[in-house]
C-alpha positions as CSV (number, residue, x, y, z in Angstrom):
1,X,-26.8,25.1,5.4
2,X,-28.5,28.0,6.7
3,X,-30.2,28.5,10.0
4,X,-33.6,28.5,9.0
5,X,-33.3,25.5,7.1
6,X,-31.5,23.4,10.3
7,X,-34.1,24.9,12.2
8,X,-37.0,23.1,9.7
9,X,-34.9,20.0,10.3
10,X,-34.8,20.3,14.2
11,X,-38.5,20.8,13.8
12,X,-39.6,17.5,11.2
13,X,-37.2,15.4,13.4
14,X,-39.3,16.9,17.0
15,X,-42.2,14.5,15.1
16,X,-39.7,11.4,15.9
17,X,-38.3,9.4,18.0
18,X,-34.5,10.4,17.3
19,X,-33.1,12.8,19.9
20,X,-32.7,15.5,18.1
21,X,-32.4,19.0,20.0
22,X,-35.5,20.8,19.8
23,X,-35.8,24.3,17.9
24,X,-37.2,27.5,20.7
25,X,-36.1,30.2,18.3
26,X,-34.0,30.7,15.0
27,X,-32.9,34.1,13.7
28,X,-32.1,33.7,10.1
29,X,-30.2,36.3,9.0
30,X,-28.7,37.6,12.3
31,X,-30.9,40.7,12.8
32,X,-30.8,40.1,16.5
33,X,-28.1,38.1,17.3
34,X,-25.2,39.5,14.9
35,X,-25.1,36.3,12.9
36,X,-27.4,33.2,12.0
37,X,-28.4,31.6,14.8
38,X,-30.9,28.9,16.4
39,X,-32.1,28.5,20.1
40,X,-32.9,24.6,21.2
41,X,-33.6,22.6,24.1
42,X,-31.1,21.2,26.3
43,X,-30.0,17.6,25.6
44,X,-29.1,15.2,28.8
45,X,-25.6,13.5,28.7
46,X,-22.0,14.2,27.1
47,X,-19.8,13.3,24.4
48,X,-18.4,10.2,25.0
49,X,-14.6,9.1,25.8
50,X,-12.3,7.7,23.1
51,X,-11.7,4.5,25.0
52,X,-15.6,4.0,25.5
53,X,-16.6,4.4,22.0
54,X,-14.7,1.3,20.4
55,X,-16.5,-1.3,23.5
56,X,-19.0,-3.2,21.5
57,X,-22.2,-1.6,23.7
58,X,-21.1,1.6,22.1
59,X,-20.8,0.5,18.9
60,X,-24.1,-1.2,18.5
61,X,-26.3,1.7,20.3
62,X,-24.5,4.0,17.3
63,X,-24.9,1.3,14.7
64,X,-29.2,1.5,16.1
65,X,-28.9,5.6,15.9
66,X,-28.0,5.5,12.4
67,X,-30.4,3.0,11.1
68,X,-33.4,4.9,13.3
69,X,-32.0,7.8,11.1
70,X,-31.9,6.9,7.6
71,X,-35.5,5.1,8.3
72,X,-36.8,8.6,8.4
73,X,-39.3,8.9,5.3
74,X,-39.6,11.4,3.3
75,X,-41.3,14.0,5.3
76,X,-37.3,15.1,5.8
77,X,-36.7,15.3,1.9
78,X,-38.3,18.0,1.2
79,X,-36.3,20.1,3.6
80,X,-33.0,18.0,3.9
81,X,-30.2,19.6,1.2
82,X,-29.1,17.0,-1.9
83,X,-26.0,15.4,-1.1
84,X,-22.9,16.5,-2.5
85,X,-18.7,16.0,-1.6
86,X,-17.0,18.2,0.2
87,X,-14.2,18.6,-2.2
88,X,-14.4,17.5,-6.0
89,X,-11.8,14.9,-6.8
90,X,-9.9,17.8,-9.0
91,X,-8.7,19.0,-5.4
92,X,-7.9,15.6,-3.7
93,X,-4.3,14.8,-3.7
94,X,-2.3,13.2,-1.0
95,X,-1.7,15.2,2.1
96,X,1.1,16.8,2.6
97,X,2.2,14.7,5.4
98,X,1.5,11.3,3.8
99,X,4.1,8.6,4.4
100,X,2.4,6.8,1.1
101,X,1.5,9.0,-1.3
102,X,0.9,6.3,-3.9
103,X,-1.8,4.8,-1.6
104,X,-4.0,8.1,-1.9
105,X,-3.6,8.4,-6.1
106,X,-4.4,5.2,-6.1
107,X,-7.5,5.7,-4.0
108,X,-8.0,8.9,-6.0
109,X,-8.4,6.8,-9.5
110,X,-10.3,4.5,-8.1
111,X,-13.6,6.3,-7.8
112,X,-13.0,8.6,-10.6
113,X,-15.9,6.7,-11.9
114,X,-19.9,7.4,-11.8
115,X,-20.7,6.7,-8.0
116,X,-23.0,3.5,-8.2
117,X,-26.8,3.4,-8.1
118,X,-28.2,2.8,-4.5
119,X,-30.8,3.6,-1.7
120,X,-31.4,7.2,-0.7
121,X,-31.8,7.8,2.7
122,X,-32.1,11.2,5.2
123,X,-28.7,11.3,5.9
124,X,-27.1,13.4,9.1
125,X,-24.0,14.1,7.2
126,X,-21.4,14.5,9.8
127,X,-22.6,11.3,11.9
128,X,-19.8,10.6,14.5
129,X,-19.2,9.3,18.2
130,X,-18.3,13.5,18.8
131,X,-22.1,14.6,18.0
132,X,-23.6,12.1,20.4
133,X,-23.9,12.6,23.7
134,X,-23.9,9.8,26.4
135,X,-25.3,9.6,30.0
136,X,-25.0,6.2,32.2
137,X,-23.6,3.8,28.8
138,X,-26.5,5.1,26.8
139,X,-26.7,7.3,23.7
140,X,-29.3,10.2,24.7
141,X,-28.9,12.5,21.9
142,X,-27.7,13.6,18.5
143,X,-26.2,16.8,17.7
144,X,-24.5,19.0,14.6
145,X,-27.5,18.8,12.2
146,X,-26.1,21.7,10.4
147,X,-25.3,19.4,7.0
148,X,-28.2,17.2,7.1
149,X,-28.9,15.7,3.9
150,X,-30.8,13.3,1.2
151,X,-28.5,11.1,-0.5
152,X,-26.3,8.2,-0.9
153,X,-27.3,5.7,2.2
154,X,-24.0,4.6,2.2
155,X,-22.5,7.7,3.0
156,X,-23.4,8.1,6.6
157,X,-21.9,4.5,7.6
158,X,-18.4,5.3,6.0
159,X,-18.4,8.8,7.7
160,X,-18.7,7.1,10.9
161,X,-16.6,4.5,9.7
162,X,-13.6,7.3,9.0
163,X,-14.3,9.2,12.3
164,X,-13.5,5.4,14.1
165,X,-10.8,4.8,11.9
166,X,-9.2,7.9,13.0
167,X,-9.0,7.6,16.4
168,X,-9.0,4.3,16.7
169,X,-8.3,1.9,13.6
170,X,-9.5,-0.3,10.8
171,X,-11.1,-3.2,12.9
172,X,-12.9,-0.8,14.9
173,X,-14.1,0.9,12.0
174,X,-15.0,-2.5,10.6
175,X,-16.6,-3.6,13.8
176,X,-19.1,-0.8,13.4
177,X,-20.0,-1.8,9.5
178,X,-21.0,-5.1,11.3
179,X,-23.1,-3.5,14.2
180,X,-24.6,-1.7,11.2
181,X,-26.0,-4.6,9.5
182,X,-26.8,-6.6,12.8
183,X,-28.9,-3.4,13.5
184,X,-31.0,-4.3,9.9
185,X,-28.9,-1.3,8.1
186,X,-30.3,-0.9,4.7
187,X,-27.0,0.8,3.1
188,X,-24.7,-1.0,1.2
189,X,-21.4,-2.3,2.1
190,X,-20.1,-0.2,-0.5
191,X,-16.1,0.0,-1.2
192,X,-16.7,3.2,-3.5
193,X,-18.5,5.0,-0.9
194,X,-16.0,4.2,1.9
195,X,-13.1,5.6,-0.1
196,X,-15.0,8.5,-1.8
197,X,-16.1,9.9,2.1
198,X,-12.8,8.9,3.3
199,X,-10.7,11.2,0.7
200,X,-13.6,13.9,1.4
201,X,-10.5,14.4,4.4
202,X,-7.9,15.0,2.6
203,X,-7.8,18.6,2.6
204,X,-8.1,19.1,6.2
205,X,-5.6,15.7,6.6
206,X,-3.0,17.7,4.4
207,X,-4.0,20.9,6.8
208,X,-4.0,19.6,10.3
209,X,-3.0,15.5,9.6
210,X,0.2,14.6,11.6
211,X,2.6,11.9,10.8
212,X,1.4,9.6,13.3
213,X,-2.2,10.1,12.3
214,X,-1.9,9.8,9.0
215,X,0.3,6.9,9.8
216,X,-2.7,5.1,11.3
217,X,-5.3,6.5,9.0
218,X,-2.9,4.7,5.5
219,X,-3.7,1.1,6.7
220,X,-7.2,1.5,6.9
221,X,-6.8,3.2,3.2
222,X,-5.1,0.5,2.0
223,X,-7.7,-2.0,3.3
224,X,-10.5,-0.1,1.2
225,X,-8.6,0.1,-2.1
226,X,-8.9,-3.9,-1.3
227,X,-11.9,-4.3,-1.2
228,X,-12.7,-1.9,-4.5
């Protein structure tokens, strides 16, 4: 995404309630800073701890955030970029690193398919507990709007989904899908879209992944390829 066009998003989203940083200034092409680059507001609070996110006060005040989000009408469409993978599934494989490299082909075949027909939403495309910031036990801010999106609904809920599963496990990851729906989510509980954003990793897993963490990460694999 370029800068002018996360500035134009910072803007529409002033105009809600979600907080968004604000945009002061955006140099496009770099002319006066040396590259891109966008000025906003300061945002209260910081990211929050690993132990905190996974206490079921955390989980529902991110499970609200994203709903707020993809309830955004269309105003954000027209300056939000169309969804599309990371990586096309010619370039998945299982990472280097992986203990079961079966699991991940498997995964792989299984949404070789057309993706299926849902809701579109605004989407903010890299929605984690690390681009939130926290003050007190409450969520004060959302940050890292650079990929913002219209797309799949879906999408958003397994990212964050991933992200918990990471650094935490499946039943937190799980735990958030049902603070999701208790919220009034409108996204489906969709196996494909779970596995399709979850594979979306496996590049950077094969590049960074360790043992242990891709050790963690192949249970909460194998529990989606259940579901499918």
């Amino acid at each position: 995404m370029t800068a002018a066009r996360e500035a134009a998003i910072l803007q529409r989203l002033a105009a809600t309630a979600i907080p968004a940083p604000r945009p002061l200034a955006v140099d496009p092409d770099g002319a006066g800073a040396g590259v891109p680059a966008i000025l906003t507001t300061f945002l209260e609070g910081r990211p929050p701890t690993v132990a905190a996110v996974r206490m079921p006060a955390a989980l529902r005040q991110l499970a609200e955030m994203l709903v707020a989000i993809q309830s955004l009408d269309g105003a954000l469409r027209a300056v939000a970029a169309p969804y599309r993978p990371y990586y096309e599934l010619d370039r998945l494989g299982p990472p280097a690193n992986a203990t079961r490299p079966e699991l991940w082909r498997s995964a792989i075949a299984a949404v070789s398919g057309p993706p299926p027909v849902g809701p579109e939403t605004f989407l903010h495309r890299d929605y984690h507990p690390w681009n939130t910031l926290w003050a007190g036990g409450r969520l004060t801010g959302v940050v890292d709007w650079t990929g913002a999106s219209w797309g799949p609904a879906a999408t958003d809920l397994a990212h964050l989904r991933s992200n918990l599963a990471t650094e935490h496990d499946a039943d937190v990851a799980d735990a958030a899908r049902d603070a999701f729906f208790a919220a009034g989510g409108v996204a489906p509980d969709s196996a494909y879209w779970d596995l399709r954003t979850f594979l979306d990793w496996g590049p950077d897993l094969g590049e960074h992944g360790s043992v242990e963490g891709l050790t963690r990460l192949e249970p909460y694999l194998e529990r989606l390829l259940r579901r499918f």
